[in-house]
C-alpha positions as CSV (number, residue, x, y, z in Angstrom):
1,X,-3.8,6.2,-6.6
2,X,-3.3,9.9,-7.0
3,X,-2.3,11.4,-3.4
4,X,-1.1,8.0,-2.2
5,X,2.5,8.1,-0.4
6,X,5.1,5.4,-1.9
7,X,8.2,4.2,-0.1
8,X,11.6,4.4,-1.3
9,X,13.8,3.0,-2.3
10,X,11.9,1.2,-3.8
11,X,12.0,-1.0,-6.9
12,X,9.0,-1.3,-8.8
13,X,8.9,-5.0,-10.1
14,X,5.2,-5.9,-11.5
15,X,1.8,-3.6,-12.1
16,X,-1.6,-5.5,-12.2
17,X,-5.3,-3.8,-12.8
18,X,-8.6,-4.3,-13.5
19,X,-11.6,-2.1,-13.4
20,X,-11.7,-1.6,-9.9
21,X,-7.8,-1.2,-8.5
22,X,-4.9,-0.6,-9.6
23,X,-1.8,-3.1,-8.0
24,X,2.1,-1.8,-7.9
25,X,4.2,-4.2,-6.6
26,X,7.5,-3.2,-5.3
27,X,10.5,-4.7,-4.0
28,X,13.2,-2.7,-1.4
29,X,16.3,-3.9,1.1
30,X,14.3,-2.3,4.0
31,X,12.8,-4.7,6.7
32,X,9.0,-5.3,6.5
33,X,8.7,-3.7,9.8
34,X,10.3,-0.5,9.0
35,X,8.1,0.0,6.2
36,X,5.1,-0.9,7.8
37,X,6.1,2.0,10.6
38,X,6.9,4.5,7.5
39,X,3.5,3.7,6.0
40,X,2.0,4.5,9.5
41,X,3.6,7.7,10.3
42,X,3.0,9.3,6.6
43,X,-0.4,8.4,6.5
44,X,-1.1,10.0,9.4
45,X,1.0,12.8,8.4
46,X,-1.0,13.3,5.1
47,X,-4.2,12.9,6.4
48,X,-5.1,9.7,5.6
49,X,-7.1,7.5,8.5
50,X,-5.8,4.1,8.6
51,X,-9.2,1.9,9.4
52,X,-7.4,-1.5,9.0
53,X,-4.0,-2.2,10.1
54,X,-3.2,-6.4,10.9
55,X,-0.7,-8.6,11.0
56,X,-0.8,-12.3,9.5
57,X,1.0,-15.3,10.9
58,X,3.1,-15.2,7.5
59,X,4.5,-12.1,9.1
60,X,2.7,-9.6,6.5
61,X,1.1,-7.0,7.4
62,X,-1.8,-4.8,5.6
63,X,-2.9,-1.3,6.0
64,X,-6.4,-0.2,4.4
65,X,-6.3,3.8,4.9
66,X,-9.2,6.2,3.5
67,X,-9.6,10.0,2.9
68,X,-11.6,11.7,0.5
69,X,-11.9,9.7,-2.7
70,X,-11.5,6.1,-3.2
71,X,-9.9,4.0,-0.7
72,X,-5.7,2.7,-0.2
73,X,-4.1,-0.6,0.5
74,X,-0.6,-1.6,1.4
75,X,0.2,-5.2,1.6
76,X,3.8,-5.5,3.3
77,X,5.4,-9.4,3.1
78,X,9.0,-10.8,3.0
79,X,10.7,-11.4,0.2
80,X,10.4,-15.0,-0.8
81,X,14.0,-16.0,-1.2
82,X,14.4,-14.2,2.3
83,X,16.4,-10.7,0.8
84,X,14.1,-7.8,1.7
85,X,10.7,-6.9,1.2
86,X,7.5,-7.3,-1.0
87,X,4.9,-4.7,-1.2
88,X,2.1,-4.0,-3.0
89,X,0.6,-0.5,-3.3
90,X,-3.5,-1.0,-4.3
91,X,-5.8,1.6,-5.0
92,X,-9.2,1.5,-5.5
93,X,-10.4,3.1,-9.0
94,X,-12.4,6.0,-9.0
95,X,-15.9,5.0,-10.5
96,X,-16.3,7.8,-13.8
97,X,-19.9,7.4,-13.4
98,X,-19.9,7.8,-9.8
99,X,-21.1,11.4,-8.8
100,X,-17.9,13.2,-7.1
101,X,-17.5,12.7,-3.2
């Protein structure tokens, strides 16, 4: 996820991987909303191009944005016990037998 922006404060509270993405999950006091609008404005201010940005029922909201190289997720929810917000930073592995974009 080299490049990607991360929002903070910010506590990070699991990691999860596999050979095609990497997963940090974070926790913050900040309202989903207001870190869904910081995610917005700095991708666009790094050059990133946001090609998916929606809004569940469940009040989450994900943001697929791609430049060159592989491809970024942010996955915005309220916290389960109702404190602040969950938010998982995902991006997509690099291939290291994939020919350079």
């Amino acid at each position: 996820m080299q490049g990607a922006p991360l929002y903070l404060p910010a506590d990070r509270i699991a990691t999860r991987g596999s050979a095609e993405a990497l997963e940090n999950v974070f926790w913050s006091e900040s309202a989903p909303d207001s870190i869904a609008a910081w995610y917005r404005w700095m991708l666009d201010r790094q050059g990133w191009q946001i090609v998916g940005d929606a809004r569940m029922p469940d009040g989450s909201v994900t943001i697929h944005a791609e430049r060159d190289g592989p491809p970024f997720w942010v996955i915005i929810r309220p916290h389960p016990t109702g404190s602040g917000t969950e938010f998982s930073v995902i991006g997509a592995l690099r291939d290291s037998a994939a020919p350079e974009p």
